[in-house]
C-alpha positions in Angstrom: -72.2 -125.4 -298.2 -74.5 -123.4 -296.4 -76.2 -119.7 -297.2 -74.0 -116.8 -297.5 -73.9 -114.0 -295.2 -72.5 -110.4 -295.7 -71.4 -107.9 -293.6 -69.6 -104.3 -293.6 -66.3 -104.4 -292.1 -65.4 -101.2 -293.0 -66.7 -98.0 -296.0 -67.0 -100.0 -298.9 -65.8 -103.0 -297.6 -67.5 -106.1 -296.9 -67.2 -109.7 -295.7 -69.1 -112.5 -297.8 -69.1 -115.6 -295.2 -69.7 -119.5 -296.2 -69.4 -122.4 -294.4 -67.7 -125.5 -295.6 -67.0 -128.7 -293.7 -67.9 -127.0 -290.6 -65.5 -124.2 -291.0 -66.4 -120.4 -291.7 -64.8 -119.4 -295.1 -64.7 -115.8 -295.8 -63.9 -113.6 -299.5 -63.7 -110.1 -299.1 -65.0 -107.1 -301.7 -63.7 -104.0 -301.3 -64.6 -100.8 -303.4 -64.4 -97.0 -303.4 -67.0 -94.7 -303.5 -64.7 -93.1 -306.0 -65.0 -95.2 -308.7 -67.3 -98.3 -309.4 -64.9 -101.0 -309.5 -64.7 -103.8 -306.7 -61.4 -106.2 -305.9 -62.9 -109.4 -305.0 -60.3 -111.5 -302.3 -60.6 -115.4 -303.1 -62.8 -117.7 -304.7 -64.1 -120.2 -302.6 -64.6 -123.6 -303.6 -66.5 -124.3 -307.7 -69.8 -123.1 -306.7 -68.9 -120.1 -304.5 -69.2 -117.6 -307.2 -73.1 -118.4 -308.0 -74.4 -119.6 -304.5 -72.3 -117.0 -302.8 -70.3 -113.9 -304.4 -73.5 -113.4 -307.1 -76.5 -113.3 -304.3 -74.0 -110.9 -302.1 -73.5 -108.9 -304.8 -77.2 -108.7 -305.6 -77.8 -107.7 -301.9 -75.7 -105.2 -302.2 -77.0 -103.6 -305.5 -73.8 -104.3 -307.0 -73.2 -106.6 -310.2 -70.5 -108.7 -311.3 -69.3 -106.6 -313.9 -68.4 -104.0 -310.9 -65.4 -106.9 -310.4 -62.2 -105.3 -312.0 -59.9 -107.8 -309.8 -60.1 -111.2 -308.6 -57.1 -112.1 -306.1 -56.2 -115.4 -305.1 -54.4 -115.1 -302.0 -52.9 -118.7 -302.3 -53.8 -122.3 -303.6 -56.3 -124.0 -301.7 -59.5 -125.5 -302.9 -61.4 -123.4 -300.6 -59.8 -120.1 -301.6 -59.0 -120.6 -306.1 -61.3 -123.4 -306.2 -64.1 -120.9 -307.5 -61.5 -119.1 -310.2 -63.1 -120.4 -313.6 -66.7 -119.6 -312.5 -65.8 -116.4 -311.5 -64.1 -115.7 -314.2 -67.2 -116.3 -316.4 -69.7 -114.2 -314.2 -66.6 -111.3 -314.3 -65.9 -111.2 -317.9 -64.1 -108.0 -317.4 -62.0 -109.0 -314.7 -58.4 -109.5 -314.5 -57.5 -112.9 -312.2 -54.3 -112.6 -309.9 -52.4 -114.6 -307.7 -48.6 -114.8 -306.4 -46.2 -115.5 -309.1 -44.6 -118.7 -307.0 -48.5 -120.0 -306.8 -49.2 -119.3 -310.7 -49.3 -123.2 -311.7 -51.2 -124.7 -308.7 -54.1 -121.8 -308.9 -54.4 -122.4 -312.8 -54.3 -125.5 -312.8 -56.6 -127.6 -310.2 -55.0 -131.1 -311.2 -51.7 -129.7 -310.2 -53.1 -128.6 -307.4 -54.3 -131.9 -306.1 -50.8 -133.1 -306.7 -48.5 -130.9 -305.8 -49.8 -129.2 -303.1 -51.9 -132.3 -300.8 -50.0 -135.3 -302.1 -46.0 -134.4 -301.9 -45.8 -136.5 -298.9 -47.1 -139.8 -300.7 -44.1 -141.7 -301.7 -41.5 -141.0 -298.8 -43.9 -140.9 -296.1 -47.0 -142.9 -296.9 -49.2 -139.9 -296.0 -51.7 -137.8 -298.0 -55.2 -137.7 -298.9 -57.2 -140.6 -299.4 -59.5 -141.9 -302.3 -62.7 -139.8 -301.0 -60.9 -136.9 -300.3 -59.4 -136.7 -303.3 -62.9 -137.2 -304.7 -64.4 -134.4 -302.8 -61.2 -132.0 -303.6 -62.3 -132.6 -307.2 -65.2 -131.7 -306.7 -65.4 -129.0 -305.5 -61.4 -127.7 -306.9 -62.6 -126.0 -310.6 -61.9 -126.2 -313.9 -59.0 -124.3 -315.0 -58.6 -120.8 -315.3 -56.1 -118.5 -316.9 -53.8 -116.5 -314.5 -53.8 -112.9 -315.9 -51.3 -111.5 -313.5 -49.3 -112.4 -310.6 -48.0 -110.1 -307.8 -44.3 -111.0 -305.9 -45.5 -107.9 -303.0 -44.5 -104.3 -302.9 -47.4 -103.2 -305.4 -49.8 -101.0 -305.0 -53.5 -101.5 -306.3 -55.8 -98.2 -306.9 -59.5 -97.9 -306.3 -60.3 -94.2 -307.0 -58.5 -92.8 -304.2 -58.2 -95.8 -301.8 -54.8 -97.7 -302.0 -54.8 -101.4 -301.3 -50.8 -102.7 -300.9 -50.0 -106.3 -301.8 -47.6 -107.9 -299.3 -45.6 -111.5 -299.9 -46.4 -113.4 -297.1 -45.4 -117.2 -297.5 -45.5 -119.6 -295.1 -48.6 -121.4 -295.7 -47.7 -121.5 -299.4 -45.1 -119.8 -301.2 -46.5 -117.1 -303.3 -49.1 -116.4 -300.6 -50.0 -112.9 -300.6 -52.0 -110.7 -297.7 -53.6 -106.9 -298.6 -53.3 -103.9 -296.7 -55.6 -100.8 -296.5 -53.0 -98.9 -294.5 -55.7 -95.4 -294.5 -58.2 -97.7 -292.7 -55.8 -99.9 -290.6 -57.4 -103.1 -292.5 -55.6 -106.0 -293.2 -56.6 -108.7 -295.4 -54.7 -112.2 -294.5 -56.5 -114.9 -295.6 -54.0 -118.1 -294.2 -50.9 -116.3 -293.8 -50.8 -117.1 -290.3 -52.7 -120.1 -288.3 -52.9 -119.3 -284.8 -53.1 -122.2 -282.6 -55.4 -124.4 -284.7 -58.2 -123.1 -287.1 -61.3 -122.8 -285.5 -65.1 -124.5 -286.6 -68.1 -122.6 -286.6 -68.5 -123.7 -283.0 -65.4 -122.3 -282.2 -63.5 -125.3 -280.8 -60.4 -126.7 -282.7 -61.3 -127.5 -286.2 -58.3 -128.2 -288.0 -54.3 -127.8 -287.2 -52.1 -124.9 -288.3 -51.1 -126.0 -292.1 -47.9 -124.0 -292.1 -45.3 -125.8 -294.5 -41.5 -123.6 -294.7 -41.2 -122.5 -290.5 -38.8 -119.5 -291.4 -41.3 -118.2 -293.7 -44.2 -118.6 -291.6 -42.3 -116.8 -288.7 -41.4 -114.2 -291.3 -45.0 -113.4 -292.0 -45.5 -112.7 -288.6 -43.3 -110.0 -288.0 -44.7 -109.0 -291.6 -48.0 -108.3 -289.8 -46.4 -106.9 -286.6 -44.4 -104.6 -288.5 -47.8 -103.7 -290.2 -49.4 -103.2 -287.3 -52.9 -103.0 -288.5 -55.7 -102.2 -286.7 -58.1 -105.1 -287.2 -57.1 -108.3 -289.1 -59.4 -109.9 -291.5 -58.2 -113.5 -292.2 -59.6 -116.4 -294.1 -61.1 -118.7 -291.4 -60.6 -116.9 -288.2 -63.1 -114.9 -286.3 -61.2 -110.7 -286.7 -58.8 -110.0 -284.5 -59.1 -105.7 -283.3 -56.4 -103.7 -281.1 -54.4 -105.6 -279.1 -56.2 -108.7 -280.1 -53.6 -108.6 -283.1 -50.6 -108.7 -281.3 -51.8 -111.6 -279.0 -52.8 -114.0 -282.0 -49.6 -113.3 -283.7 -47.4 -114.0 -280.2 -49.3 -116.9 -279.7 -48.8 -118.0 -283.6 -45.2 -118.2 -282.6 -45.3 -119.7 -279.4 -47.1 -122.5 -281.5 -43.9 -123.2 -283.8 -41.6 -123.3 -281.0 -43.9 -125.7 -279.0 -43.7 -127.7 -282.5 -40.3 -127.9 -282.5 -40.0 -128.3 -278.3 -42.3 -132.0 -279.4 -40.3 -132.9 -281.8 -36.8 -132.7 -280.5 -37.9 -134.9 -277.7 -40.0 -137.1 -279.5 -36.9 -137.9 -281.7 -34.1 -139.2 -279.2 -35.6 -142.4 -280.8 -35.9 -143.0 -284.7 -39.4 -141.7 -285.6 -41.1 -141.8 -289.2 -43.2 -138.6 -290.3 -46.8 -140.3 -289.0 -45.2 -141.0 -286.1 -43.9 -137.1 -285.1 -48.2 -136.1 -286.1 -49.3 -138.6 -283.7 -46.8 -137.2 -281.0 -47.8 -133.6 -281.8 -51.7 -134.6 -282.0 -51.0 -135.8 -278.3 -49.0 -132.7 -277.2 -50.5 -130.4 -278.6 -53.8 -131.3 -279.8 -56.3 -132.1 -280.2 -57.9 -130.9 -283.4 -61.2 -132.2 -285.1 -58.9 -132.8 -288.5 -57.6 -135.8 -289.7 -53.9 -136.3 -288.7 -52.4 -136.4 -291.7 -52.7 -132.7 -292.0 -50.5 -132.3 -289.6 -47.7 -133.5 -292.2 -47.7 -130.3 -293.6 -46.4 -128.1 -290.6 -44.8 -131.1 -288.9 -42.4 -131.7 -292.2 -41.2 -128.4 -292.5 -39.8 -129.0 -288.8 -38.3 -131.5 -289.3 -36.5 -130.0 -293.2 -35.3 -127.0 -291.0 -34.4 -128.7 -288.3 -31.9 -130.9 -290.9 -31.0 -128.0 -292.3 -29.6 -126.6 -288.8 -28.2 -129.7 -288.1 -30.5 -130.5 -285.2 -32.6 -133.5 -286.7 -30.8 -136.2 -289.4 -32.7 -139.4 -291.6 -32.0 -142.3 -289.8 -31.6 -144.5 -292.9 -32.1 -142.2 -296.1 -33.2 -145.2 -298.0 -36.0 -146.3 -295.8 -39.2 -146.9 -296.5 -41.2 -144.7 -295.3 -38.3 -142.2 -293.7 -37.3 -142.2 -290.7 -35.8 -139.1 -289.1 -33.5 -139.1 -285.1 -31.1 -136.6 -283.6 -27.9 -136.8 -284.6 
C-alpha cells in the first residue's frame, strides 16, 4: 500500500487517496467550519487508519478525536476492512453502516464467507487459498456496529446537512452521501461504470454488481440526484455532464451483459462458462475471472426470475443454466 495523498474537493471536504493492488482507493472527511466534528467515509483495508487516515489528519491539523462518525458505505475489505483500528484511534466515534450490511461489516470472518465465497458449492468458483490469505490480512478484527442507516436520514455538521441515500446493487445495504448545498455526492461502489479503472487508467477489474434491478435502481438514484460532481470509491470524479455520461454508460453495460448472455445460452452453459463468454465480449479486464461471478450471477437469477433463462439440470454439478 502506498503513501497517502490528500486533497480538497470542496470547503471542508477532503479526499484521503491510497493505492492497493494497483487500484486508487479513496475515504472521504468532511467537516464544517461550524463545529469541530469530521464524518469520516470508509475504512480502507487494517492498516488504513494509521498509515493513512492518522498522517492525513496530521497534515491537516486535525486529530482523530475530531471523528464523530465513521461510515461504512458497504462490506468490502478495502472499504470496513480498517473499522477496528479506527475505532481505537476514534474513541469517541460512533461506527455506521447499512442495516442489511450490519453482520458482514462487524464481522470480517462472515465477510470472507458470505460475501466472496457464495458461489463455492454450486458453481465451483470463488477465491482461492492466497486470496483468501491476503483478504485476511488485510480484512480486520471485529468491530462493533453502533448504528446502521436504511436511507432518508439526515446527518448534521453545524449547519451543513449530509443525506444518507440506500443505494444497493453492489451490496444490499450499500449506502451513498449527498451534500445537496454543494452539489457533492459521495458514492463509493454504488455504481461500476464499464470496469474499475487502475492507477494507470486502463481496465483494472470488472463491474462487481450482484442484484441487476438494484443496481439499475441506483442509477436513476443518482440521476434523480443530479449532483454536480461525483466522488466515488475507485473512480477518477466525474463533474457536469460527465455524471450523466458515466451513469448512461453504467447501463448500457448491464444490457450488453444480458445481450452476452442470452446468446451465449442457446446452448447449456455453467456459471464459468457465461464469465469466460463475457471476458471475451466484453472484456478484457486485468482481474481474475472469477469476479465476474458476481455481476454475471445476478443475470442469470433475474433472467430465471423473468422467465428468460432456466437450470438445465437443477441437480447438476456445478449448474448449468439454457433458455427455455
Amino acid at each position: 500500500m502506498n503513501a497517502t495523498a490528500v486533497a480538497e474537493i470542496g470547503d471542508r471536504t477532503w479526499r484521503l487517496r491510497f493505492e492497493l493492488g494497483g487500484r486508487d482507493v479513496f475515504q472521504y472527511l468532511i467537516g464544517s467550519a461550524d463545529v469541530p466534528e469530521l464524518v469520516l467515509i470508509d475504512t480502507g483495508v487494517a492498516s488504513s487508519p494509521r498509515e493513512v487516515v492518522l498522517p492525513a489528519l496530521r497534515s491537516l491539523g486535525l486529530s482523530p478525536e475530531d471523528i464523530s462518525l465513521v461510515l461504512v458505505t458497504h462490506p468490502d475489505v478495502d472499504h470496513q476492512g480498517g473499522l477496528a483500528a479506527i475505532s481505537e484511534l476514534c474513541t469517541g466515534a460512533s461506527l455506521a453502516c447499512g442495516f442489511y450490511d450490519r453482520a458482514m461489516v462487524g464481522q470480517p470472518e462472515q465477510l470472507l464467507h458470505d460475501r466472496y465465497q457464495p458461489y463455492v458449492a454450486e458453481h465451483a468458483m470463488g477465491y482461492g487459498p492466497e486470496e483468501i490469505a491476503w483478504i485476511r490480512a488485510h480484512y480486520g478484527a471485529p468491530a462493533p456496529i453502533h448504528v446502521t442507516f436504511s436511507g432518508g436520514e439526515t446527518l448534521r455538521l453545524g449547519g451543513r446537512l449530509l443525506e444518507v441515500h440506500h443505494a444497493p446493487g453492489h451490496s444490499a445495504g450499500h449506502l451513498v452521501v449527498f451534500d445537496r448545498a454543494a452539489g457533492l455526492l459521495f458514492s463509493s461502489d454504488a455504481i461500476h461504470w464499464k470496469a474499475c479503472p487502475g492507477v494507470d487508467g486502463g481496465p483494472a477489474m470488472c463491474p462487481t454488481y450482484e442484484e441487476v434491478d438494484s443496481y439499475l435502481a441506483t442509477i436513476e438514484l443518482v440521476r434523480a440526484l443530479a449532483p454536480a460532481e461525483l466522488h466515488s470509491g475507485h473512480w477518477p470524479t466525474r463533474s457536469g455532464a460527465e455524471v450523466g455520461d458515466f451513469l448512461d454508460e453504467s447501463g448500457a453495460f448491464v444490457e450488453e451483459v444480458d445481450r452476452v448472455l442470452l446468446a451465449r445460452l442457446e446452448r447449456p452453459a455453467t456459471l464459468a462458462e457465461l464469465c469466460d463468454e463475457v471476458l471475451r465480449e466484453l472484456g478484457p479486464w486485468q482481474s481474475e475471472l472469477h469476479l465476474l461471478m458476481f455481476c454475471v450471477h445476478g443475470h442469470v437469477r433475474r433472467l430465471q426470475r423473468t422467465g428468460r433463462v432456466q437450470a438445465a439440470d437443477p441437480t447438476a454439478s456445478p449448474r448449468l443454466f439454457q433458455l427455455p
